[in-house]
C-alpha positions in Angstrom: 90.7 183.1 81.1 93.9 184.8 81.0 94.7 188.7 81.5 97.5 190.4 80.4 99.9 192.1 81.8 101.9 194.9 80.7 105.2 196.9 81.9 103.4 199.7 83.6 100.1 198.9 84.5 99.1 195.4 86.6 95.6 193.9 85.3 92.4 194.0 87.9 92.2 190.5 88.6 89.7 191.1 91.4 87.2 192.6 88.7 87.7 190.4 85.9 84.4 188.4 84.8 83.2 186.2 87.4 83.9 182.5 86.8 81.3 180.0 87.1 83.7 176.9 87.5 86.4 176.4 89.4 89.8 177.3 87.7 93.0 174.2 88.6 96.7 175.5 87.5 99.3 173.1 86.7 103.0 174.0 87.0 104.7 171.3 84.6 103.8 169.1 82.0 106.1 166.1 83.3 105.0 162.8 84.5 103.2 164.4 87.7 101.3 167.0 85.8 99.8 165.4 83.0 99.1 162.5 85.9 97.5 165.3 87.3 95.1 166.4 84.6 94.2 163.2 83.5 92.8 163.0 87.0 90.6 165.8 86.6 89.0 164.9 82.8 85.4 164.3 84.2 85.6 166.8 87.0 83.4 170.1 86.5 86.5 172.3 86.6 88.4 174.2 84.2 92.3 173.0 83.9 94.9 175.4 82.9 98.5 172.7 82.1 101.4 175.8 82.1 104.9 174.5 80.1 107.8 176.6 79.1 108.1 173.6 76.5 105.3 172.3 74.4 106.7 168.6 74.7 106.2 165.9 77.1 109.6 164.3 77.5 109.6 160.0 78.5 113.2 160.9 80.6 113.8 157.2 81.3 115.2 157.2 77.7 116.9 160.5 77.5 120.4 158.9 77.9 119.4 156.6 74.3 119.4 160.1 72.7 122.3 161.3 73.9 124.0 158.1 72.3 122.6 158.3 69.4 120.0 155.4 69.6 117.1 157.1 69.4 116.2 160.1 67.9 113.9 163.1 70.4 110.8 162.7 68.3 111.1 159.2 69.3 111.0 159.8 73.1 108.5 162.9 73.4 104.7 164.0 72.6 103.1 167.2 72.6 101.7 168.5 75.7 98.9 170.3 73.7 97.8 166.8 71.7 96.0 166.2 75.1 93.3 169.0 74.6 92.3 166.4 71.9 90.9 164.2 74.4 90.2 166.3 77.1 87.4 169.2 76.6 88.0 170.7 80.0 91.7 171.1 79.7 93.7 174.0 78.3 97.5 174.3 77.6 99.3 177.5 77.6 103.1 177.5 76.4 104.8 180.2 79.0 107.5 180.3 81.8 105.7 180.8 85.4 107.7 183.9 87.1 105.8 184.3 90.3 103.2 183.3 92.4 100.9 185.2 94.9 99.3 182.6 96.9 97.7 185.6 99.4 96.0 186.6 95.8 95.7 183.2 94.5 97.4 184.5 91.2 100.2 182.9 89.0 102.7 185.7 86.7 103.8 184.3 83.8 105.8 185.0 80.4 104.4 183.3 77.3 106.1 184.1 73.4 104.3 186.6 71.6 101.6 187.3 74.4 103.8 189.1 77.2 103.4 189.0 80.8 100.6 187.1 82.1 98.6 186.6 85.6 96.4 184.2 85.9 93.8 183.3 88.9 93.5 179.8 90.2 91.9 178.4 93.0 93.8 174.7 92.8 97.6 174.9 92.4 99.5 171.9 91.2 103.4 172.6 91.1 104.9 169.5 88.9 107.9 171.3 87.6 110.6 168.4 88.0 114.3 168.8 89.0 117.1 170.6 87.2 120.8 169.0 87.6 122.4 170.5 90.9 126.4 170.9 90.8 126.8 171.1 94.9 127.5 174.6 94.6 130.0 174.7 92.0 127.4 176.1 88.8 130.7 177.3 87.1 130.8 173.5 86.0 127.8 173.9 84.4 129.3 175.3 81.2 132.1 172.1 81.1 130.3 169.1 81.8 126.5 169.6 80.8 123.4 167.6 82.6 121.1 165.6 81.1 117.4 166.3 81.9 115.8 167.6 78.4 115.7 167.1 74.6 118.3 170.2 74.8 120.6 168.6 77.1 120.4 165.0 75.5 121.4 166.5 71.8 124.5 168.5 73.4 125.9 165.5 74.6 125.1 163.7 71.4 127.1 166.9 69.3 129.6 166.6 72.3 130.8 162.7 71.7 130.4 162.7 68.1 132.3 165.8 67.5 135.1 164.2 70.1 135.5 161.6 67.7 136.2 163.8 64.8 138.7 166.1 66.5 140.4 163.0 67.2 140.7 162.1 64.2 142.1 165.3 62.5 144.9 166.3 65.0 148.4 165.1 64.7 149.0 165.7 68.8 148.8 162.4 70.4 147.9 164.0 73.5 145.0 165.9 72.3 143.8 162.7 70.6 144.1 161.2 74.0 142.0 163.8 75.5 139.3 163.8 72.9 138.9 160.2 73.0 138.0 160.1 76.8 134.7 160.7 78.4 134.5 161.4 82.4 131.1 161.0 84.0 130.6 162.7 86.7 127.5 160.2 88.7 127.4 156.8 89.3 123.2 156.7 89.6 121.1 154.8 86.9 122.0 157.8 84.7 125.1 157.8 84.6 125.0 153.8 84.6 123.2 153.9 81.8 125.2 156.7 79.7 128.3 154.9 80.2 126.9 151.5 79.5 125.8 152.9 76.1 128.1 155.0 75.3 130.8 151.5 75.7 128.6 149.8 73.3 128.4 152.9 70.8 132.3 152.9 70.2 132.8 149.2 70.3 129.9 148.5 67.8 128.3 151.3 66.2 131.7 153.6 65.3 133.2 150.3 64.2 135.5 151.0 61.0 133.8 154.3 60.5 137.4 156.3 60.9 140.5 155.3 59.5 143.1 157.1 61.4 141.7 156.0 65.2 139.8 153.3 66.2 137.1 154.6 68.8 137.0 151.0 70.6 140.4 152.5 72.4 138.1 155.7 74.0 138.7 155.6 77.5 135.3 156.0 79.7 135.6 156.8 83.5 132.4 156.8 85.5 133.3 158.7 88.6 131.6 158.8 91.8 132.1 160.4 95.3 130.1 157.1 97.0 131.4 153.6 97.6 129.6 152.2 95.0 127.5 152.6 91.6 123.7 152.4 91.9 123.8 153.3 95.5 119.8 153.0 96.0 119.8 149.5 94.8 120.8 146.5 96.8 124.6 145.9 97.2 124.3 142.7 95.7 123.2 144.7 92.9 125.7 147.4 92.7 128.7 144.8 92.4 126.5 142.9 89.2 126.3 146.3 87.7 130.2 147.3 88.3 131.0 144.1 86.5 129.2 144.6 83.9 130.4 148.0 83.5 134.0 146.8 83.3 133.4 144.1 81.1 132.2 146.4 78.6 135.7 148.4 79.0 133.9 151.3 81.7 136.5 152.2 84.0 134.4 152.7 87.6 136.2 154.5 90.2 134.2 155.1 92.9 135.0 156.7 96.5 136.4 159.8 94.8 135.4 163.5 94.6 135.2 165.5 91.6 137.0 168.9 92.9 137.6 170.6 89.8 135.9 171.0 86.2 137.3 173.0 83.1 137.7 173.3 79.7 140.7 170.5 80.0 139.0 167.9 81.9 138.2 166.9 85.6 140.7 166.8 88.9 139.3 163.9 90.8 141.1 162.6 93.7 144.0 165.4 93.4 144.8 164.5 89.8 144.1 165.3 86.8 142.1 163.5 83.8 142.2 165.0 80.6 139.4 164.7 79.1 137.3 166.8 76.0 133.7 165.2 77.1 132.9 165.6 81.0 129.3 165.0 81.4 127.3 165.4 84.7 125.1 162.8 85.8 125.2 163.4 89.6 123.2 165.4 91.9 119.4 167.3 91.2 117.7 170.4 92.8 114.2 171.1 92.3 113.0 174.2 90.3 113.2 177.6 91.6 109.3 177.2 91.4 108.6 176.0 95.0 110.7 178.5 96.8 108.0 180.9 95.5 105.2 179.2 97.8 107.1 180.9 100.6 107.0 177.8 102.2 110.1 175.7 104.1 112.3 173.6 101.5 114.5 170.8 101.6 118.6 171.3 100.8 117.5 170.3 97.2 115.2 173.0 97.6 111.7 170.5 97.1 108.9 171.8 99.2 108.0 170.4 102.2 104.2 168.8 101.9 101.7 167.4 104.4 100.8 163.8 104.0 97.9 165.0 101.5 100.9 166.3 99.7 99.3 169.6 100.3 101.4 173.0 101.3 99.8 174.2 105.0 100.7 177.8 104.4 99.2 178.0 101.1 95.3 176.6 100.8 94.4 175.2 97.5 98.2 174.8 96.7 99.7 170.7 96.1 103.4 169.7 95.2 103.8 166.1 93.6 107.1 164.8 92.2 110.3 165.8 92.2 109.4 169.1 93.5 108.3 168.2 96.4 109.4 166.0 99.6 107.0 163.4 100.7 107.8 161.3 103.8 106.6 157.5 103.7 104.6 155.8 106.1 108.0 153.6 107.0 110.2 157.2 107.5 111.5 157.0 104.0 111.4 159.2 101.7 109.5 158.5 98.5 112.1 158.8 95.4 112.3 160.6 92.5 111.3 158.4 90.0 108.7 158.7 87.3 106.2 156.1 88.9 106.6 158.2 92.4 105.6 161.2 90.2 102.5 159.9 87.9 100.9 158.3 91.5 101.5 161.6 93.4 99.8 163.4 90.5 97.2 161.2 90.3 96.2 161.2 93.6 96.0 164.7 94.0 94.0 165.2 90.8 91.5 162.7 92.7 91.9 164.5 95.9 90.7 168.0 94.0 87.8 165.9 91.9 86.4 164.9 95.0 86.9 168.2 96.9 84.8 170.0 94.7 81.9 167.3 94.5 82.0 168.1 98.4 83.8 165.1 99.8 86.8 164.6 101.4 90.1 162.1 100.5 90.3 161.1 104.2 93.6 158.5 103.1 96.8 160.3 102.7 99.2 159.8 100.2 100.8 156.0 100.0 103.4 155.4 97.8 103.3 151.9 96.1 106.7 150.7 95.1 106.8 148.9 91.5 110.7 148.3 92.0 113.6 150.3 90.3 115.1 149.2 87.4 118.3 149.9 85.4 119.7 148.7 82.1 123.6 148.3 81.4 124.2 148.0 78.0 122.3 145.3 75.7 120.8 142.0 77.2 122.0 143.3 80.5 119.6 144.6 83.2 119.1 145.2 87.3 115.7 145.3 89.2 115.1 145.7 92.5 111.4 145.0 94.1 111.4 144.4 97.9 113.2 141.2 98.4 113.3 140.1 94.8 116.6 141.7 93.0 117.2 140.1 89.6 119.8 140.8 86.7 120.9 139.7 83.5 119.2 139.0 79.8 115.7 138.7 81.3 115.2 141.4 83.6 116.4 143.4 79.7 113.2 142.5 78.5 111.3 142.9 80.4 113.0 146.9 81.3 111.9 147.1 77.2 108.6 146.0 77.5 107.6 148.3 80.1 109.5 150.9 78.4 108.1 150.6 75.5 104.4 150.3 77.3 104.8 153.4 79.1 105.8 155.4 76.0 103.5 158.7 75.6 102.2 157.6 72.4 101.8 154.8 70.0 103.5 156.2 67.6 106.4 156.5 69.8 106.0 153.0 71.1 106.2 151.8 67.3 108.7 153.7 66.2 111.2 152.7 69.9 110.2 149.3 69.4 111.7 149.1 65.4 114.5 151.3 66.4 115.4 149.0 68.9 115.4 146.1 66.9 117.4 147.3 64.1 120.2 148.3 66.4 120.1 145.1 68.2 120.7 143.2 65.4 122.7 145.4 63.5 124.7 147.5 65.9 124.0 150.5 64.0 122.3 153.7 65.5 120.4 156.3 63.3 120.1 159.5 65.4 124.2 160.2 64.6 124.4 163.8 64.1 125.7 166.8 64.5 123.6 169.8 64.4 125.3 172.7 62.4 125.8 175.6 64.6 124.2 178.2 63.2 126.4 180.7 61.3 127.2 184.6 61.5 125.8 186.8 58.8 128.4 187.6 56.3 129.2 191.2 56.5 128.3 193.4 53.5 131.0 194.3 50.9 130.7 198.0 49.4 131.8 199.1 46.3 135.4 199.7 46.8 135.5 196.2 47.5 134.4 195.3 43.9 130.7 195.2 44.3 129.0 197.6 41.9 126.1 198.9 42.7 123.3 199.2 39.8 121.8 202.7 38.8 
């Protein structure tokens, strides 16, 4: 299927071995892709699923990881575990460089193989968003994102290490600083982060140091609009915000983050020291869909018909967060993972028919299953049209479809004991720092005592 591609010489594409079956590439192995492929098992098509990571990630729960309360293994699958149960599916582990949509060719850069270019004649583009600093990417390097595994255990090494600083220096300041977090978002992420994260050092770090007492940590959630949870209902946003507080979050909302460096944030023309800044506010979409050559949003998502097809590019879709899909009602659909598994869906349909010679004559229609978020234990929001409930109940039942909608049973058995151990016992088992790795001692020579054998 694939040809390779070297430095100095590009491979005949137009003369490799004629295909019998149509050839389907999918960009991402999110929600929307693997939505996608499952689509197309029984289709009489060959489906190429392209990742730069070889691991489906449930993102709902990344913020649990960075806290500690569950581990990755617990919250991702392997893309490649799907060729199990679908014989007409291939996965290929590279990083998509370009696309040629005159040519109907993909570039790519898999380990160990090189440059690739691969033909399609369906193109799915699932590859998610990225965090998006409004411009300021310098910020980047201060206050990380969370959107992978990566991302999720740099935050973990980031607040656990804060907690140790503080407890070996002797500067009260500096303790100060290392004991409070800024977030930089008040969405469900950063809700949910900071709701955590308050129950961590309350509970879990309870009498584990003796010369500070991480229950004093300070934790700002930070947000440029006039509220937390702006997508839910108002009603909403003031339950969350008191639960926040209650749990000791500090929400300060109305103010923009202007500055972020190595000593904290300047929000609102002053300064907060802080050690941990994490960034849980805007998202762009991958640089992926800007090379459809077709027009973009400001978050750089491709624009898409209501068949969530790209009119300059035949044979080429764009579901999920990459791409901007208009409702029937003039809204936007959001980016959420329910948004992304019907958009893939659909257009895996929409290609299964298309090659048994029909035609999907119903375009796209997005069916809202309500939005949910969870602050801190027994506490839960959910919005569904007019019905907008909170408290212990809408918790459960945020678990139980969390735990449902896991990748794998495994997972879902693993979550659901994890869970219940730290909700009786406060404790959380994924608290570690990973070592970083260490630079090779240099060699001592003989006038340095080493003598050498003859």
């Amino acid at each position: 299927m694939l040809a390779e591609t070297r430095a100095d010489e590009a491979p005949p594409v137009a003369g490799a071995p004629r295909r019998e079956r149509k050839r389907v590439v999918i960009i991402g192995g999110g929600f929307a892709g693997i939505a996608a492929a499952r689509a197309l098992r029984r289709a009489a098509v060959d489906v190429i699923l392209i990742d730069r990571r070889n691991h489906h990630i449930f993102q709902p729960l990344l913020y649990q990881v960075a806290t500690a309360v569950l581990s990755p293994a617990e919250i991702a699958a392997p893309i490649r575990q799907l060729e199990v149960k679908q014989e007409n599916l291939s996965v290929l582990l590279a990083e998509v460089t370009g696309i040629d949509v005159a040519s109907r060719t993909i570039e790519a850069s898999s380990p160990g193989a090189g440059a690739l270019k691969i033909a399609y004649d369906y193109l799915v583009v699932a590859t998610g968003m990225r965090p998006s600093y409004f411009g300021h990417d310098e910020f980047a390097q201060y206050a990380p994102g969370l959107k992978n595994l990566s991302d999720a255990e740099t935050i973990r090494a980031k607040i656990l290490g804060a907690f140790e600083l503080a407890a070996t220096t002797e500067v009260e300041a500096e303790r100060a600083r290392q004991m409070t977090f800024v977030l930089v978002g008040a969405g469900p992420t950063g809700v949910e982060l900071a709701a955590s994260l308050a129950q961590m050092v309350k509970v879990t770090l309870r009498g584990n140091f003796r010369r500070i007492n991480p229950a004093q940590a300070n934790i700002i959630l930070l947000d440029a609009s006039k509220r937390v949870l702006p997508t839910f209902a108002e009603s909403l946003s003031r339950r969350a915000t008191r639960r926040l507080e209650k749990l000791g979050v500090k929400v300060l909302t109305g103010i923009k983050v202007e500055t972020v460096d190595a000593q904290g944030v300047v929000a609102g023309a002053n300064r907060i020291p802080s050690a941990t800044v994490l960034w849980t506010a805007g998202v762009a979409a991958s640089p992926i869909p800007k090379m459809l050559g077709t027009q973009t949003d400001r978050a750089g998502r491709a624009l898409v018909d209501p068949f969530l097809k790209v009119v300059e590019a035949p044979g080429v879709f764009v579901v999920g967060d990459a791409a901007s899909v208009m409702q029937t009602n003039e809204h936007p659909v959001p980016g959420v993972a329910q948004a992304a598994i019907q958009e893939g869906h659909y257009v895996g349909r929409l290609i299964a028919k298309e090659l048994k010679g029909g035609k999907i004559k119903r375009p796209f229609s997005y069916f809202d299953k309500g939005n949910m978020a969870v602050v801190g234990k027994n506490y839960a929001v959910l919005e569904r049209g007019w019905l907008r409930t909170s408290g212990a109940l809408t918790w459960l039942v945020w678990a139980f479809i969390h735990i449902l909608a896991l990748p794998q049973l495994q997972n879902r058995w693993r979550v659901q004991h994890q869970w219940l151990w730290s909700y009786f016992t406060g404790q959380r088992s994924s608290r570690l720092i990973p070592e970083p790795p260490r630079a090779a001692a240099p060699a001592r020579n003989s006038r340095e005592g080493h003598q050498p054998t003859s």
